[in-house]
C-alpha positions in Angstrom: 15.7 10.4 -39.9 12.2 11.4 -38.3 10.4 13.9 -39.5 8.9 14.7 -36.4 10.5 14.7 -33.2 8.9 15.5 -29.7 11.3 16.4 -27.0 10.1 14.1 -24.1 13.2 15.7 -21.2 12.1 15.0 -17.8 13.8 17.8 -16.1 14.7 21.2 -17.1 16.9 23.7 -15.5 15.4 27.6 -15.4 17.8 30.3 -15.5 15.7 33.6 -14.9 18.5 36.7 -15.2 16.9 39.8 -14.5 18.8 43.2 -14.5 19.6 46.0 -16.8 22.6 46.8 -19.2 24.1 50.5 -20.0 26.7 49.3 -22.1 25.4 47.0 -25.1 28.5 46.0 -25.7 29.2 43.8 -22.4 26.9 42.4 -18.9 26.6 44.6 -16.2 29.1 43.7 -13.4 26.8 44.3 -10.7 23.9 42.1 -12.3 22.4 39.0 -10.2 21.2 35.9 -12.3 19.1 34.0 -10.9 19.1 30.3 -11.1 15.7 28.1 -10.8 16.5 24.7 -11.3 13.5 21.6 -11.4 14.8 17.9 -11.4 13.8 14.7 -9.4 15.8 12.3 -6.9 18.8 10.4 -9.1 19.1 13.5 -10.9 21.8 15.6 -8.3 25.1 15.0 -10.3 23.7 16.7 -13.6 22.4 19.5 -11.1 26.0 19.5 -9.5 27.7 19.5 -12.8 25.1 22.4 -14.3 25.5 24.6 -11.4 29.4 24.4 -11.1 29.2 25.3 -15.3 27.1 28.2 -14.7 29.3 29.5 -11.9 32.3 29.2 -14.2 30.1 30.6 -17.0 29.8 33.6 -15.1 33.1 34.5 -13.7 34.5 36.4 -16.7 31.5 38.5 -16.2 31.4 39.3 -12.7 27.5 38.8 -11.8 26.2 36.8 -8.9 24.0 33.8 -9.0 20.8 33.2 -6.9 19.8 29.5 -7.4 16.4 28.1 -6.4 16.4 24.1 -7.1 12.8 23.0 -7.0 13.0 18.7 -6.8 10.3 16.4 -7.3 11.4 14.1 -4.8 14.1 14.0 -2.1 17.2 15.5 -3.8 18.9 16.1 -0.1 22.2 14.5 -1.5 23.2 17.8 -4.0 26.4 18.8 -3.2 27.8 22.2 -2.6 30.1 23.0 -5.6 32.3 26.2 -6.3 29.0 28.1 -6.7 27.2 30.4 -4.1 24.4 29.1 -1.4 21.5 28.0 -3.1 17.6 27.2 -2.3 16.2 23.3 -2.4 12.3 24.2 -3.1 10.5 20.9 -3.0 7.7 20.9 -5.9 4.3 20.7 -4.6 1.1 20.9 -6.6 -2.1 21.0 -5.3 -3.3 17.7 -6.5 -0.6 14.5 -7.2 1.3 15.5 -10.6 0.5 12.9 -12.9 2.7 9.5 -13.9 2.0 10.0 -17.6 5.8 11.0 -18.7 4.6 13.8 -21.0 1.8 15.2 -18.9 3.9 15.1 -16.0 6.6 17.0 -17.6 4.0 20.3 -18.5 2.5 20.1 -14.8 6.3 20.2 -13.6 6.9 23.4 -16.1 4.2 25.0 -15.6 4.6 24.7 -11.5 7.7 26.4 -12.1 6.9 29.1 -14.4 3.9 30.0 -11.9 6.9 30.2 -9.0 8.7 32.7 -11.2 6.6 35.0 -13.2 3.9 35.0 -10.6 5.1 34.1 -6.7 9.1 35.7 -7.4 7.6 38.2 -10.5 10.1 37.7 -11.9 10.1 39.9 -15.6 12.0 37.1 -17.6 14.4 34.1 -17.1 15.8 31.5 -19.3 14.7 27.4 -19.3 17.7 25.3 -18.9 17.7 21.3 -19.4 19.9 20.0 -16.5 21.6 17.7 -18.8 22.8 20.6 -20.8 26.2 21.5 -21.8 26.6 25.3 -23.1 29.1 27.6 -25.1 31.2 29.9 -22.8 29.2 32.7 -24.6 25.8 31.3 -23.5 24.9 33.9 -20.5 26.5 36.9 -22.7 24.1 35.9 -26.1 21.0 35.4 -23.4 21.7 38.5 -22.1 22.0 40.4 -25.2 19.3 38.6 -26.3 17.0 40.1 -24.1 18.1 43.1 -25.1 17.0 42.4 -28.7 13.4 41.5 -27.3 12.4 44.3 -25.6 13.4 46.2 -29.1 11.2 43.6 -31.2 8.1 42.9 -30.0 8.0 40.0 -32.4 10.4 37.9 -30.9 8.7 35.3 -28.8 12.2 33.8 -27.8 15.9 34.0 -27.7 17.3 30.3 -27.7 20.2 28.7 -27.2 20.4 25.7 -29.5 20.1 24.9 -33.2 18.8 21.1 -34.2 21.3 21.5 -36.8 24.4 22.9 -35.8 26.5 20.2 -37.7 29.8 20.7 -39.4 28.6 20.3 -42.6 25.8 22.6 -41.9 27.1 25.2 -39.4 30.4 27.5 -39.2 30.4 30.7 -38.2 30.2 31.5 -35.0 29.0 35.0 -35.1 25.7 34.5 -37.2 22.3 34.2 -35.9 19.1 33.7 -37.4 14.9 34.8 -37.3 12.9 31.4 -37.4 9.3 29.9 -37.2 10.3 27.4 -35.0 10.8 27.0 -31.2 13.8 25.4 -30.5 14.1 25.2 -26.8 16.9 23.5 -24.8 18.0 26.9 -23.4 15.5 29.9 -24.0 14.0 32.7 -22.5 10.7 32.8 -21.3 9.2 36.7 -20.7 6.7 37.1 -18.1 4.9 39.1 -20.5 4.6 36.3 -22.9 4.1 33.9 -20.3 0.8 35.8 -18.3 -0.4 36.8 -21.3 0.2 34.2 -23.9 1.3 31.1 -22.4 -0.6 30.3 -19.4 -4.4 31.1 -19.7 -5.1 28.3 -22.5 -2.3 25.9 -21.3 -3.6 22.6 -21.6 -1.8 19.8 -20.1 -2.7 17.2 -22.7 -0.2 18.4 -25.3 3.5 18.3 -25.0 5.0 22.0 -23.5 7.0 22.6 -26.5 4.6 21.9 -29.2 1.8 23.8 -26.9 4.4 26.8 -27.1 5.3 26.0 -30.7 1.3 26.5 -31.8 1.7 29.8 -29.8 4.4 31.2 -31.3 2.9 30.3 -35.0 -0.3 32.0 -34.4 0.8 34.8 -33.2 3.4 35.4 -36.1 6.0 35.5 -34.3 9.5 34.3 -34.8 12.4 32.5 -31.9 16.4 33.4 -32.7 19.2 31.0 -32.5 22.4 31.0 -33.5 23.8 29.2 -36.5 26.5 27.3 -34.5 24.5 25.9 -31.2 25.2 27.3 -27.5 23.9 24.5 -25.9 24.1 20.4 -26.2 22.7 17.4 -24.0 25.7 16.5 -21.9 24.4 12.1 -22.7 23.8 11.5 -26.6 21.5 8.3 -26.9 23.3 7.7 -30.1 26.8 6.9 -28.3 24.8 4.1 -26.7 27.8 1.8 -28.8 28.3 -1.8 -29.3 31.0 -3.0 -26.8 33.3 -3.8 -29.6 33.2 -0.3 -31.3 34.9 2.6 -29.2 32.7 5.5 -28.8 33.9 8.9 -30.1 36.8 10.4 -27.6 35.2 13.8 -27.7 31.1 13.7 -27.4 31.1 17.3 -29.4 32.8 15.7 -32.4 29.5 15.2 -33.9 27.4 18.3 -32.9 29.0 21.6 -33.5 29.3 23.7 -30.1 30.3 27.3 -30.2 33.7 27.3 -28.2 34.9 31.2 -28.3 33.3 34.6 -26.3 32.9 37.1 -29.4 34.2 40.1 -29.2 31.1 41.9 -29.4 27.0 40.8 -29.4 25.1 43.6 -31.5 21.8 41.8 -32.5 20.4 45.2 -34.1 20.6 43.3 -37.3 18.1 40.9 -36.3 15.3 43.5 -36.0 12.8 42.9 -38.3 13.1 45.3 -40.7 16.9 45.4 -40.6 16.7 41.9 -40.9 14.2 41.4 -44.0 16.3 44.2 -45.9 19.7 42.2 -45.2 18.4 39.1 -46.8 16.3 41.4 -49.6 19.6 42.2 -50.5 21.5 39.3 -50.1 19.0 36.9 -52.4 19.2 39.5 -54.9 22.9 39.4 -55.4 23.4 35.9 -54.9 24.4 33.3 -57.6 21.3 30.9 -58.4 22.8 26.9 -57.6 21.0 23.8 -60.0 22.2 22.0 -57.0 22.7 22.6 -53.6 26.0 20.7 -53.0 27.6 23.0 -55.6 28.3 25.7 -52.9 31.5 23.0 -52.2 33.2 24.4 -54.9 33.9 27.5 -53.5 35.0 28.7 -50.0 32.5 31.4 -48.1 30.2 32.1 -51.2 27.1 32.9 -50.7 23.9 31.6 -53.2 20.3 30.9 -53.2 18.7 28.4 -54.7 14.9 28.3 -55.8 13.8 24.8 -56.4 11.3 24.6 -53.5 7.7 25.2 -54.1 6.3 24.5 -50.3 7.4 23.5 -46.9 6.7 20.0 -47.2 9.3 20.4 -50.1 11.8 22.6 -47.3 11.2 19.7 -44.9 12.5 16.5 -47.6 15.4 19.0 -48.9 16.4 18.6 -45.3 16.1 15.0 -44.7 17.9 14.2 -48.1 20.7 15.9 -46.2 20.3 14.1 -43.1 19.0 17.1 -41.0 16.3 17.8 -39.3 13.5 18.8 -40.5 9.8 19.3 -39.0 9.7 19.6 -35.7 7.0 20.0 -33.0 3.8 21.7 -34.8 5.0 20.6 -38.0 7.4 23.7 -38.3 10.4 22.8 -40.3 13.5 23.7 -38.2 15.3 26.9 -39.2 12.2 28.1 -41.7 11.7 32.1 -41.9 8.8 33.3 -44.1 9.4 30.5 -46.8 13.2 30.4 -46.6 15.8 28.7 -44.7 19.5 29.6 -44.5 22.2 26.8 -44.6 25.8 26.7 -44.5 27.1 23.6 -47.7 30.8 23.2 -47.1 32.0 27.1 -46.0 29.3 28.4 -48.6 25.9 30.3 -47.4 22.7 28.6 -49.1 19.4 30.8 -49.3 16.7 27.7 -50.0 14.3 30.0 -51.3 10.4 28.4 -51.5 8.1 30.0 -54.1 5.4 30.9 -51.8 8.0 33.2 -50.0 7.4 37.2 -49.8 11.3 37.3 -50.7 10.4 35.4 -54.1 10.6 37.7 -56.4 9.6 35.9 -59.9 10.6 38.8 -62.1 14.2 38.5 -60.3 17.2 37.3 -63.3 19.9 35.6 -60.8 23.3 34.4 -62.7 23.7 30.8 -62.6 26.4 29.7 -61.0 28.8 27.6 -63.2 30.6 25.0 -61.9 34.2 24.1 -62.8 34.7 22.0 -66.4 30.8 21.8 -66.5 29.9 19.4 -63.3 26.5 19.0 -63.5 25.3 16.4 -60.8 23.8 16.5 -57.8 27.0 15.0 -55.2 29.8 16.6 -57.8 30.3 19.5 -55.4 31.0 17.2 -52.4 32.7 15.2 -54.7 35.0 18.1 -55.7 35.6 19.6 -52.5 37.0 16.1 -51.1 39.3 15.8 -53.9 40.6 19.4 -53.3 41.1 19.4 -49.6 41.6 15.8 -48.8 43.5 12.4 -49.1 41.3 9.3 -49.1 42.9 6.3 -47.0 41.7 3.2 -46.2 43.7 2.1 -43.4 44.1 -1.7 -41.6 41.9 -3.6 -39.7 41.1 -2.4 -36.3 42.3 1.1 -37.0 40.4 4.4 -36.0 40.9 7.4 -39.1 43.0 9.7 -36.2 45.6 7.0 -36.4 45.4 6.2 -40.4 45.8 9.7 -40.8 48.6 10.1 -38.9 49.9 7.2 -40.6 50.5 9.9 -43.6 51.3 12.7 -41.4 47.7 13.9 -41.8 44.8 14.1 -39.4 41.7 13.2 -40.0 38.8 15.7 -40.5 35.2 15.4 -38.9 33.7 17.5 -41.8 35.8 15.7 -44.1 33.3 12.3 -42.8 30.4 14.1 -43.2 30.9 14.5 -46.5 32.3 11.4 -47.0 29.3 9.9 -45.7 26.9 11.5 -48.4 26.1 8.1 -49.9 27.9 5.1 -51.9 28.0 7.8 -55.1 30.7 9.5 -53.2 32.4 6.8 -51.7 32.4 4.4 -54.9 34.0 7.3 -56.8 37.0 7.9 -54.3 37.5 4.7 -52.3 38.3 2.4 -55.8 38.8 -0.6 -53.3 35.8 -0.9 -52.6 33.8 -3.9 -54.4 30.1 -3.2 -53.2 29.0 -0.2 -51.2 26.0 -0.1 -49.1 24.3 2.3 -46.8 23.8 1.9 -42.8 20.2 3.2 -42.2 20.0 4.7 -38.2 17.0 6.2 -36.7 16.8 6.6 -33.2 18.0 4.3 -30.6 19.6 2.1 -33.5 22.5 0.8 -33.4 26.0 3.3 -33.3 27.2 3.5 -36.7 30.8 6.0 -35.8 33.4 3.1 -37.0 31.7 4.4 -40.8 32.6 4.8 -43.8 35.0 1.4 -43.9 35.8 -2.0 -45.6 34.1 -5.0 -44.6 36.4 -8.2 -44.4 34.6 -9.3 -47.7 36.1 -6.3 -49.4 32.4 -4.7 -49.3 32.3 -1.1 -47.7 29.2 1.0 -46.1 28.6 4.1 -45.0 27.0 5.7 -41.7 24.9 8.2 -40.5 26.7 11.7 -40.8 25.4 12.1 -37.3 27.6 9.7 -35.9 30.9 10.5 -37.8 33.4 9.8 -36.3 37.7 10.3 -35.8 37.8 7.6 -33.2 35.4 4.5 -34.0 37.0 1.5 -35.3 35.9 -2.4 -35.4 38.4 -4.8 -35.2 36.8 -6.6 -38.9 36.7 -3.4 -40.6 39.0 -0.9 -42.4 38.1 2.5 -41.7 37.8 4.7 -45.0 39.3 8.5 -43.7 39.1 11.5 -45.2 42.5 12.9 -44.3 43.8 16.7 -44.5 
């Protein structure tokens, strides 16, 4: 997995919502959002398909929409959807933007962001990809959001996604989190921040989001997401698939997306202060883990564990467990004040660095003890699939939804995941197997979502958890499924 990764998205979708709320508990039904979207020619059926989302998005919420598209190019062929009468703004910059991808893409944001904090003074709005998908609670956590920022004038941002909102790594729905890192792809964007902080040392030779990421670290101050992601790109480059592997039925199966409205959005807790107390408190009663993986062997515990000494440290504790890690600015993903917060299994994990003000070295945490004594690092993963799951190998040509149902199971997504640690894990529960060994993706690799199986020579492999997979199959392989 990179270490670094540098969002290179052509087009981005603004959604400035400007209004007011009385009652914290729900939108205003009188409030207008406006829309500002920015793509190119070719581009009309994401716009289409975004616009039509956002109109559906905001139904249950009564507010109007006031949509600006601003095109570079001739984007006359965007349909009228079910959503209001919009604006087509061509983009025009006083001198020719330029063809280099990445300095292109800052000219294109900043023309934008001039339009709407400057020419419409407009006091805040949201950035949208156009190749975004988002949760049916994305305008109501924006909106609260907001709310939360004018409260905390250390918030920078209020964003929608989370790098690594994956099953094994994110479940509850509800939860939300301080971090040092911008995470874009659906964010909010303060005219305050932007007049102020943003645009007077803008230079167009770095990359937008590691220019606001360098911002936001200087300045101390933090971005919220959510632990369970409100937006996703719509095309995954990894479901680029061999023609003789099926790709994945449901492109979410992967990447956890938040699916539910909650009942209520009171970020209070994420104030500073309210927020350093709660995890204070939280590391202090929390059991300390020797390894990280033995959070499987209970359901919703919480723990911390202290083995870190830096962030370099943070960023390979991450990558060992195929997430991301340091993004743009070198920020690892998710990182507050020498800490990050993961879910193992159903389990909260405090990874708790030793440079961190929350270190406390005089602090006397019970270990926690695991059942008969397990003491290795994959014995919690390997315990958890022995609890809740079946292993199956099934017949060539077979995807796990159908050897599953073949013993009136069905096969689990997090169950893969897991299953997909490494050849320890698999060795240990698939006793078929003759030689194990591991499929390394990176990028635009080749699909690996027909893993873990057999080979015809009796040898099995394993994929990236990234990829896992219900529905791959290869017509020369046995698919290994976990099976609940």
């Amino acid at each position: 997995m990179p270490g670094v990764e540098v969002r290179l998205h052509l087009y981005v979708v603004f959604l400035c919502l400007c209004a007011c709320l009385s009652d914290a508990s729900r939108i205003e039904t009188h409030m207008t959002i406006c829309v500002a979207v920015i793509t190119v020619k070719s581009r009309e059926p994401l716009v289409n398909r975004l616009l039509n989302q956002l109109h559906n998005l905001s139904l249950p919420f009564q507010v109007g929409l006031d949509i600006n598209v601003f095109c570079d190019g001739n984007c006359s062929t965007l349909e009228m959807g079910n959503f209001p009468v919009f604006s087509l703004r061509p983009l025009i910059a006083e001198k020719p933007l330029s063809t280099a991808t990445v300095r292109r893409i800052t000219q294109m944001y900043r023309l934008v962001l001039d339009h709407i904090h400057i020419s419409m003074n407009k006091s805040w709005c949201v950035i949208l990809e156009d190749d975004l998908v988002l949760a049916p609670d994305a305008l109501m956590m924006l909106y609260h959001g907001r709310q939360l920022m004018e409260m905390d004038p250390s918030i920078f941002t209020v964003s929608l996604f989370n790098d690594n909102s994956f099953h094994f790594s994110a479940t509850d729905q509800a939860a939300f989190r301080r971090v040092s890192h911008f995470a874009g792809l659906g964010f909010i964007m303060t005219q305050r921040w932007y007049i102020d902080l943003i645009r007077p040392n803008w230079p167009y030779s770095k990359p937008w989001d590691a220019y606001f990421q360098s911002q936001l670290t200087k300045n101390s101050l933090v971005c919220i997401i959510p632990e369970v992601t409100r937006s996703k790109h719509v095309t995954n480059a990894f479901y680029s698939a061999r023609s003789h592997i099926q790709k994945p039925l449901n492109s979410f199966e992967s990447q956890y997306l938040a699916n539910s409205i909650l009942p209520e959005y009171n970020f209070s807790a994420l104030i500073q202060s309210e927020y350093d107390h709660h995890l204070t408190k939280l590391i202090a009663t929390a059991q300390d883990l020797v390894f990280i993986e033995d959070a499987c062997f209970v359901d919703d515990g919480h723990f911390v564990y202290k083995k870190c000494n830096s962030q370099k440290m943070l960023n390979r504790i991450l990558k060992e467990r195929n997430l991301w890690g340091k993004g743009n600015g070198g920020v690892v993903r998710g990182m507050y004040r020498g800490l990050l917060q993961i879910r193992v299994c159903s389990s909260l994990v405090v990874i708790l660095c030793n440079d961190s003000p929350f270190y406390d070295h005089n602090a006397n945490n019970s270990v926690f003890a695991t059942p008969h004594g397990a003491q290795s690092p994959l014995r919690g993963v390997i315990g958890r699939l022995q609890l809740d799951y079946i292993i199956v190998t099934g017949d060539d040509g077979l995807d796990c939804s159908q050897v599953c149902a073949g013993v009136y199971k069905e096969c689990d997504v997090q169950g893969l995941f897991l299953l997909n640690k490494g050849c320890a894990v698999l060795e240990l529960l698939a006793l078929s197997c003759k030689v194990c060994s591991e499929v390394k993706v990176e990028g635009s690799q080749p699909y690996t979502g027909d893993m873990p199986a057999m080979l015809s020579d009796g040898n099995c492999c394993t994929g990236w958890p990234h990829h896992s997979s219900c529905f791959g199959k290869h017509v020369e392989s046995k698919r290994i499924c976990p099976c609940k």
